[in-house]
Structure formats: C-alpha cells, structure tokens
C-alpha positions as CSV (number, residue, x, y, z in Angstrom):
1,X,2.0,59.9,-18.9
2,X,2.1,57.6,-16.0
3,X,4.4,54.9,-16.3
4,X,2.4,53.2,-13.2
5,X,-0.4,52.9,-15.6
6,X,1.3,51.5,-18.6
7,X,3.0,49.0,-15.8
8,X,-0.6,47.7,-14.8
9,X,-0.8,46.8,-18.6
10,X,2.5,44.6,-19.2
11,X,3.6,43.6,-16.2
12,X,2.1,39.9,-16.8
13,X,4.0,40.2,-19.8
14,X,7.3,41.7,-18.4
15,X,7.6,39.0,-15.8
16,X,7.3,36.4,-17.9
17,X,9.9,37.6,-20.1
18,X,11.9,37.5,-17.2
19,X,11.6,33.8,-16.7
20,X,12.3,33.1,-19.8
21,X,16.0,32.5,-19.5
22,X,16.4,31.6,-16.4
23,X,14.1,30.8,-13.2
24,X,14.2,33.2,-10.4
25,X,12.5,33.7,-6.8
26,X,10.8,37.1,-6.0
27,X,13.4,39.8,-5.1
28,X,15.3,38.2,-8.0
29,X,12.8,38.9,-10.4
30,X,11.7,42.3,-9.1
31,X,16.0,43.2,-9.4
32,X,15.7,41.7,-13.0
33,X,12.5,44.2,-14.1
34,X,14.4,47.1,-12.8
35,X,17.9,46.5,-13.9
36,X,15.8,46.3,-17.3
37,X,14.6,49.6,-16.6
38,X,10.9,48.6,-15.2
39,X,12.6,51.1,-11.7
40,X,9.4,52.0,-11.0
41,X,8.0,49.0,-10.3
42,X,6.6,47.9,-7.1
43,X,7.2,45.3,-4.8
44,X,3.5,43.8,-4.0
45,X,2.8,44.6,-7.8
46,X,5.7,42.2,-8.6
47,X,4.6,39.2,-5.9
48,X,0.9,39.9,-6.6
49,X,1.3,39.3,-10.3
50,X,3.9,35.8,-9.7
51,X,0.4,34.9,-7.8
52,X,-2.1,35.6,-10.4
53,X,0.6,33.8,-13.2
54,X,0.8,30.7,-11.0
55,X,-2.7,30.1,-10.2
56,X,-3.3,30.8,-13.5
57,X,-1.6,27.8,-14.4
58,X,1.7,29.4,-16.4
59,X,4.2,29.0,-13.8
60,X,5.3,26.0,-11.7
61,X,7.3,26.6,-8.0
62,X,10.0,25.0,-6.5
63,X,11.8,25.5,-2.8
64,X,15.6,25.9,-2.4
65,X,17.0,26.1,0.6
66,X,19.1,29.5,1.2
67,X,21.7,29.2,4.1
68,X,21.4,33.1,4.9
69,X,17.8,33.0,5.5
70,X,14.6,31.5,4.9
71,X,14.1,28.7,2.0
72,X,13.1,30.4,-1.3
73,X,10.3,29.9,-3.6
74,X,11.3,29.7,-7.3
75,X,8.9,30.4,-10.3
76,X,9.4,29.1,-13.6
77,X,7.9,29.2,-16.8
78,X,5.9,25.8,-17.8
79,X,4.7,24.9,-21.3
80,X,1.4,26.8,-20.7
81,X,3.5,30.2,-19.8
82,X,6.4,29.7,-22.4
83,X,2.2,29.8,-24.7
84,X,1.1,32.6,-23.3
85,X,4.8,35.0,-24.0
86,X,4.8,33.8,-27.2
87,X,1.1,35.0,-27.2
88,X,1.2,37.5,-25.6
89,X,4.8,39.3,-27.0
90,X,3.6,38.8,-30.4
91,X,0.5,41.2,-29.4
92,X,2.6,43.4,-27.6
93,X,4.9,44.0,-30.4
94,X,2.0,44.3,-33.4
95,X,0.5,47.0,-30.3
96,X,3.9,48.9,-30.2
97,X,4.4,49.1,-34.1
98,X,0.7,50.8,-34.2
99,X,2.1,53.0,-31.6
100,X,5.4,53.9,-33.0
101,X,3.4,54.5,-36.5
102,X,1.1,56.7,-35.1
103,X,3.7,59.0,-33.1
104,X,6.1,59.0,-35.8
105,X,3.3,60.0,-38.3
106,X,2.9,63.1,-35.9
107,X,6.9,63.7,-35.2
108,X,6.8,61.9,-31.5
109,X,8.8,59.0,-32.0
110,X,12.0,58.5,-30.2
C-alpha cells in the first residue's frame, strides 16, 4: 500500500495532533510528524496543509523572533481546531476499529 496515499487522508488530522501540546513553527512540526513515525512525509505537504488549517479558521499564528535566522511563524490550535481533533480523532479512531475488525477477521492484524 502506499503510505503517501493514506498520508493525503490524515495529515489534517496528524498535524493537529501535533499542536495539541504544544505550539510549533513549520520545521518543528514536520520533525514532530516524523519522530512519530509519519518519515515519509513531505515538506510542501506539511506547510501546504498549516495553510489550508489556518485559513480554515483552526489555527491562529504568531511571530518570534529567532536570533540564528529569520523570525518564525508559530501555529497554534484555537478553540475551532482543538473542535475539529476532537471531531475529527473520534472519526479516525471508530475508522481504525472497523479496519482492525475487518483484518483481524481475515488474520491481518498486527
């Protein structure tokens, strides 16, 4: 299966989950998806999708300077996005027991 597909799928969601804890600028959230074992995530994928989540009203930005480069933008979660991950995970998870059921029911699950 290709994992760059299933990526396309969650990737909203994964990023979100991200910001849950703690706020984080770009490269710090693409480190965060792949230290979580999202390695095959890309970078544009990763920026494109902090876009789509802020214009969609479910992140907020804020600027902090950096002294070893350029200012960087932080995203955080709002009210609206903390909404949508509870949304959103609940789905996720009620999708991945049907999915577990079904491959177990056949011998495939992990």
């Amino acid at each position: 299966m290709d994992t760059t597909q299933l990526l396309k799928g969650v990737l909203d969601l994964a990023v979100l989950a991200v910001l849950r804890e703690e706020d984080g600028y770009g490269y710090d959230i693409l480190r965060r998806l792949r230290e979580a074992g999202l390695e095959e995530v890309g970078d544009a994928s990763v920026y494109g999708t902090l876009r789509r989540l802020f214009a969609a009203g479910l992140l907020t930005t804020y600027v902090v300077p950096s002294e070893s480069g350029p200012h960087r933008k932080y995203y955080s979660l709002n009210t609206a996005g903390r909404d949508q991950l509870t949304r959103s995970g609940k789905l996720w998870c009620s999708f991945a027991t049907t999915m577990n059921a079904l491959l177990d029911d056949r011998g495939m699950a992990a």
